[in-house]
C-alpha atoms as an extended CHARMM CRD file, in Angstrom:
* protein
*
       114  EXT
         1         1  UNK       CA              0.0000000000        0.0000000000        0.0000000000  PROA      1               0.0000000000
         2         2  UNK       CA              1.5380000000        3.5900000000       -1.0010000000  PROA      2               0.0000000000
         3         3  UNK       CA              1.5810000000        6.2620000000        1.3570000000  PROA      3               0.0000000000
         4         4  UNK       CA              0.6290000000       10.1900000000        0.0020000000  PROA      4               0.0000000000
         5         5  UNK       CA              3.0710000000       12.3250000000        0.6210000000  PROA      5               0.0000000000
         6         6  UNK       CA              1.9150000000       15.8950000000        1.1410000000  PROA      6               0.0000000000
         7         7  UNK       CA              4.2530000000       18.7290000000       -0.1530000000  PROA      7               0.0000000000
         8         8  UNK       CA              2.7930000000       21.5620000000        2.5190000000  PROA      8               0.0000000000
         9         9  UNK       CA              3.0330000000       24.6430000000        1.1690000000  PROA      9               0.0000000000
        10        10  UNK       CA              5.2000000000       23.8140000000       -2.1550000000  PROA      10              0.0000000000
        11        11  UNK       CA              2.3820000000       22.9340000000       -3.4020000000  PROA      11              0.0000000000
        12        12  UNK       CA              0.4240000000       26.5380000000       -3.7720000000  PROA      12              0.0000000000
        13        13  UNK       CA              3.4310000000       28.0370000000       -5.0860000000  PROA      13              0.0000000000
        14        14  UNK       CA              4.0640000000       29.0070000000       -8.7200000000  PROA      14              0.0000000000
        15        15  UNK       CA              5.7130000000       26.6840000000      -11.0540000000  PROA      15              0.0000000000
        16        16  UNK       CA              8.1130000000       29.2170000000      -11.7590000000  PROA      16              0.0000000000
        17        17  UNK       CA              9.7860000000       31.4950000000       -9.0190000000  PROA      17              0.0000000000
        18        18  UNK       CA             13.1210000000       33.5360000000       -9.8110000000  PROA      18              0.0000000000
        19        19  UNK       CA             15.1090000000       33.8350000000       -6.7810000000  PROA      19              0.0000000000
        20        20  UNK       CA             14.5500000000       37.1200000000       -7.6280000000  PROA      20              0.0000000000
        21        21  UNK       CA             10.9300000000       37.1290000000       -6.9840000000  PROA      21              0.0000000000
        22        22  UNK       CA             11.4410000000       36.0120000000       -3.9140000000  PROA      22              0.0000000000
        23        23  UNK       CA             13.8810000000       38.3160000000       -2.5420000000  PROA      23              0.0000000000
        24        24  UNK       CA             11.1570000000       41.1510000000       -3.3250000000  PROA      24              0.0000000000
        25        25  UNK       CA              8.2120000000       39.5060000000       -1.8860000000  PROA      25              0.0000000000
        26        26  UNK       CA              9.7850000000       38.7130000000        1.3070000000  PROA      26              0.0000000000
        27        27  UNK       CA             11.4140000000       42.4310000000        1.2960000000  PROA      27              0.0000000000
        28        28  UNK       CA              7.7440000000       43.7010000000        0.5620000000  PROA      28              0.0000000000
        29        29  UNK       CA              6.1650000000       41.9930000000        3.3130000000  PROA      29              0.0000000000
        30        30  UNK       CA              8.9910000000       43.3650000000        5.8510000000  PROA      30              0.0000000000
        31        31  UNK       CA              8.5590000000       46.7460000000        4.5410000000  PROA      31              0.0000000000
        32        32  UNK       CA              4.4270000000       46.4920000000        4.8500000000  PROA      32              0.0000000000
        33        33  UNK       CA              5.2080000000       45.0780000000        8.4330000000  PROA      33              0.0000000000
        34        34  UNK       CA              6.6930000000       47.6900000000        9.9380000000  PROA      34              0.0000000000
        35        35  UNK       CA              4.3420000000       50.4740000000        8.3990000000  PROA      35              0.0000000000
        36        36  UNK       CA              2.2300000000       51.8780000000       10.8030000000  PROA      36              0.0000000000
        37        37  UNK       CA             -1.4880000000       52.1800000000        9.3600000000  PROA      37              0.0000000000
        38        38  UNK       CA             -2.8690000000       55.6570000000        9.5900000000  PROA      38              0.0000000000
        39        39  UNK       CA             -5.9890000000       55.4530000000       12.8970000000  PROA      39              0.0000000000
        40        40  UNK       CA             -9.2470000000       56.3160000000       11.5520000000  PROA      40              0.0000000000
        41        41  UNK       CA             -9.9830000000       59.2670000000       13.4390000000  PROA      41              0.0000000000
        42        42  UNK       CA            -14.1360000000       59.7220000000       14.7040000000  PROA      42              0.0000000000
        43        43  UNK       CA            -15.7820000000       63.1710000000       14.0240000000  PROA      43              0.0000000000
        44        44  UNK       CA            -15.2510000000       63.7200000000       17.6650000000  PROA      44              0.0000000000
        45        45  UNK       CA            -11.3910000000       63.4750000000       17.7720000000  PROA      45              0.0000000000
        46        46  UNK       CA            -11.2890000000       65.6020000000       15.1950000000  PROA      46              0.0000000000
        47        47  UNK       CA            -13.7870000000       68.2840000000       16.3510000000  PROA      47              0.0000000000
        48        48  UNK       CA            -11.4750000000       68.1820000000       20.1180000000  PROA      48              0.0000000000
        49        49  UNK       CA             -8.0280000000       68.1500000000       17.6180000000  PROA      49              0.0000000000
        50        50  UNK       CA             -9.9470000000       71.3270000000       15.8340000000  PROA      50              0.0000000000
        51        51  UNK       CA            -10.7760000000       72.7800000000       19.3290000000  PROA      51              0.0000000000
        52        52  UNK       CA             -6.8910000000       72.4210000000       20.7310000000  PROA      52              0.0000000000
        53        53  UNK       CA             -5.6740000000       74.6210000000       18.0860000000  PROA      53              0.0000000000
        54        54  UNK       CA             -7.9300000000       76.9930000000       17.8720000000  PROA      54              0.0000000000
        55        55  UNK       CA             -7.2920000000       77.6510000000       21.7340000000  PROA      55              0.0000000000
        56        56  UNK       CA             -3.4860000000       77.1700000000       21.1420000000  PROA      56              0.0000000000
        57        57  UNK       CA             -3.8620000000       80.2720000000       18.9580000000  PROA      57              0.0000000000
        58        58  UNK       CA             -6.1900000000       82.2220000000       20.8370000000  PROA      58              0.0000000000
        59        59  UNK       CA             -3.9500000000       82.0840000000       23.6880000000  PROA      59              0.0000000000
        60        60  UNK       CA             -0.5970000000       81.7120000000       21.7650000000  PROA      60              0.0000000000
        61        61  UNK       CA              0.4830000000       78.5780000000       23.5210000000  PROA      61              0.0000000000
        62        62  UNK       CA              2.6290000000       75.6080000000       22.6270000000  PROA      62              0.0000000000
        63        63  UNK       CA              1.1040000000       72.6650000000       20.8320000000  PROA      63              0.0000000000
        64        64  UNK       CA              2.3570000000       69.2900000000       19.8120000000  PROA      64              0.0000000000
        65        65  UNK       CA              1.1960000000       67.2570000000       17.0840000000  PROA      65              0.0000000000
        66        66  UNK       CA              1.7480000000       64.2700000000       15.6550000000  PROA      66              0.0000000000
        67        67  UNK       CA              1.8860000000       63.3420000000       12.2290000000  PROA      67              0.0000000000
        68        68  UNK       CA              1.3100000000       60.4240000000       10.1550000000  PROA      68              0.0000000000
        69        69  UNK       CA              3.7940000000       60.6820000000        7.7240000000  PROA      69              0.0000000000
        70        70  UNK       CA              3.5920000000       57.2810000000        5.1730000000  PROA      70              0.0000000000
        71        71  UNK       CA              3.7650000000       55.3330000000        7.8610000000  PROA      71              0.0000000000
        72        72  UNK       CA              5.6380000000       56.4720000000       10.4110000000  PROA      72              0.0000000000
        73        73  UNK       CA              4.3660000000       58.7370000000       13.0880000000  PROA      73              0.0000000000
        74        74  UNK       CA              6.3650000000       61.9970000000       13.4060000000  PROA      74              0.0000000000
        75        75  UNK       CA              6.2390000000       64.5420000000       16.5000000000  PROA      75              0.0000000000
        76        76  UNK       CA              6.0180000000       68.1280000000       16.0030000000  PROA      76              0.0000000000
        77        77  UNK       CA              6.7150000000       70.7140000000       18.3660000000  PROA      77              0.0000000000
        78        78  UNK       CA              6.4940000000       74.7680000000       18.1800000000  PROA      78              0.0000000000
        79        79  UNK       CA              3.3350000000       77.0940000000       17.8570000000  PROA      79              0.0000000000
        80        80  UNK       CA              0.6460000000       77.3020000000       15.7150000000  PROA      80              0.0000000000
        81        81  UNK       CA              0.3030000000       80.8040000000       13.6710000000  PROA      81              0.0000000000
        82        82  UNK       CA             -2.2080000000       80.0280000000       10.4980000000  PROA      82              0.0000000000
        83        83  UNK       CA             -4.9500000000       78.3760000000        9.6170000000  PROA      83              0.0000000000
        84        84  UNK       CA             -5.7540000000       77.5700000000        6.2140000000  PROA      84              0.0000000000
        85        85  UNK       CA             -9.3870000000       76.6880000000        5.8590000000  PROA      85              0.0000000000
        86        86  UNK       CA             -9.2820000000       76.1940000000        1.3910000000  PROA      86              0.0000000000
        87        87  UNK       CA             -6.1390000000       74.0680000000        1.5040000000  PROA      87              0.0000000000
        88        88  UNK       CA             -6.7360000000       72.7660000000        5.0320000000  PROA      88              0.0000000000
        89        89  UNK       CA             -3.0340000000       73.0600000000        6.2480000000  PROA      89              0.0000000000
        90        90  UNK       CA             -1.7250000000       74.4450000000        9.7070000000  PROA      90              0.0000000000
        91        91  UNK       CA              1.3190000000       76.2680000000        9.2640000000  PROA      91              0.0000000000
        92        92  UNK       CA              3.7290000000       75.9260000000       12.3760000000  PROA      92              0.0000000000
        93        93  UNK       CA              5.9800000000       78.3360000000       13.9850000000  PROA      93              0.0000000000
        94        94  UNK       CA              8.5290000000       75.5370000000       15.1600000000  PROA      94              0.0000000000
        95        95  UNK       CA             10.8290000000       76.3490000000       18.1790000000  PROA      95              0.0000000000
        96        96  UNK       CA             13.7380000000       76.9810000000       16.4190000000  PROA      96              0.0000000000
        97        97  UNK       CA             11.9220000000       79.7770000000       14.5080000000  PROA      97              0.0000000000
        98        98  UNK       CA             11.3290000000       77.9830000000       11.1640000000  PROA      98              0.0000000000
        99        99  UNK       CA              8.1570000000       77.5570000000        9.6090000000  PROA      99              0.0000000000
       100       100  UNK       CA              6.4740000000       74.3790000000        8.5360000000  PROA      100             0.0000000000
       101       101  UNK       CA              3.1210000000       73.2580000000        6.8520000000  PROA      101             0.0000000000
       102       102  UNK       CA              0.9570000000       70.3020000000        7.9500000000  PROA      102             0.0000000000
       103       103  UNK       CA             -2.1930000000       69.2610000000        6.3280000000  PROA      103             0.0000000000
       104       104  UNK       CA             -5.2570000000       68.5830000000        8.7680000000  PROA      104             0.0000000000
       105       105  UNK       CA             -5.4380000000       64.8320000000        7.4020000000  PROA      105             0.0000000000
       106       106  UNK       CA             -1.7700000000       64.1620000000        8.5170000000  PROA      106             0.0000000000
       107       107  UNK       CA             -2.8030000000       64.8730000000       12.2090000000  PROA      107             0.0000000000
       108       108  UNK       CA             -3.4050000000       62.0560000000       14.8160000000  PROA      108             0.0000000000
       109       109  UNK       CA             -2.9010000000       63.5960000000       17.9470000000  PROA      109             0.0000000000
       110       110  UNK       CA             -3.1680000000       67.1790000000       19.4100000000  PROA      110             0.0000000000
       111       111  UNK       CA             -2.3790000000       68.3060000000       22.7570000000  PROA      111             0.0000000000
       112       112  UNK       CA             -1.6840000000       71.9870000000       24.1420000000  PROA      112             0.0000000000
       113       113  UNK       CA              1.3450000000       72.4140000000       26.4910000000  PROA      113             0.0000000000
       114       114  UNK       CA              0.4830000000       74.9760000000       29.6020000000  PROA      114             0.0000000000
């Protein structure tokens, strides 16, 4: 009587696989792996993350924000001096005096330093 021998997973794989195929699909997964996915944000967080600023202005206080920038979260630091309401992007008055521009979608998290 013959026994079945099961190749596992050879089996689902392409007849045809250049080592260089494989190289990229395993770098592609490792790369996808570490990417953070952007948190879908509720109309509330946004509304409080809307709130924080404007009172950051109002009172010319120190905000932080961070960013979701392709992946990897980000931390900005400095003061926020302009709102943008066509293009929706924040422009920043960081602490070393130089200026940079955020859009509202990057944002994840908002919180005013007292």
């Amino acid at each position: 009587m013959s026994t079945i021998r099961d190749r596992g997973l050879v089996k689902w794989q392409a007849a045809l696989m250049l080592p260089e195929h494989k190289s990229l699909h395993k770098r592609k997964d490792k790369d996808d792996y570490f990417l953070n996915k952007k948190p879908v944000l509720d109309e509330y967080q946004v509304e409080e993350f809307e709130n924080n600023i404007h009172y950051a202005m109002e009172y010319h206080l120190p905000i932080s924000f961070r960013l979701h920038n392709e992946g990897n979260p980000i931390e900005l630091h400095g003061y926020c001096v302009y709102i943008d309401p066509v293009t929706k992007e924040l422009s920043i008055q960081k602490k070393d005096r130089s200026f940079k521009k955020i859009k509202f979608n990057e944002i994840i998290n908002v919180i005013v330093e007292d």
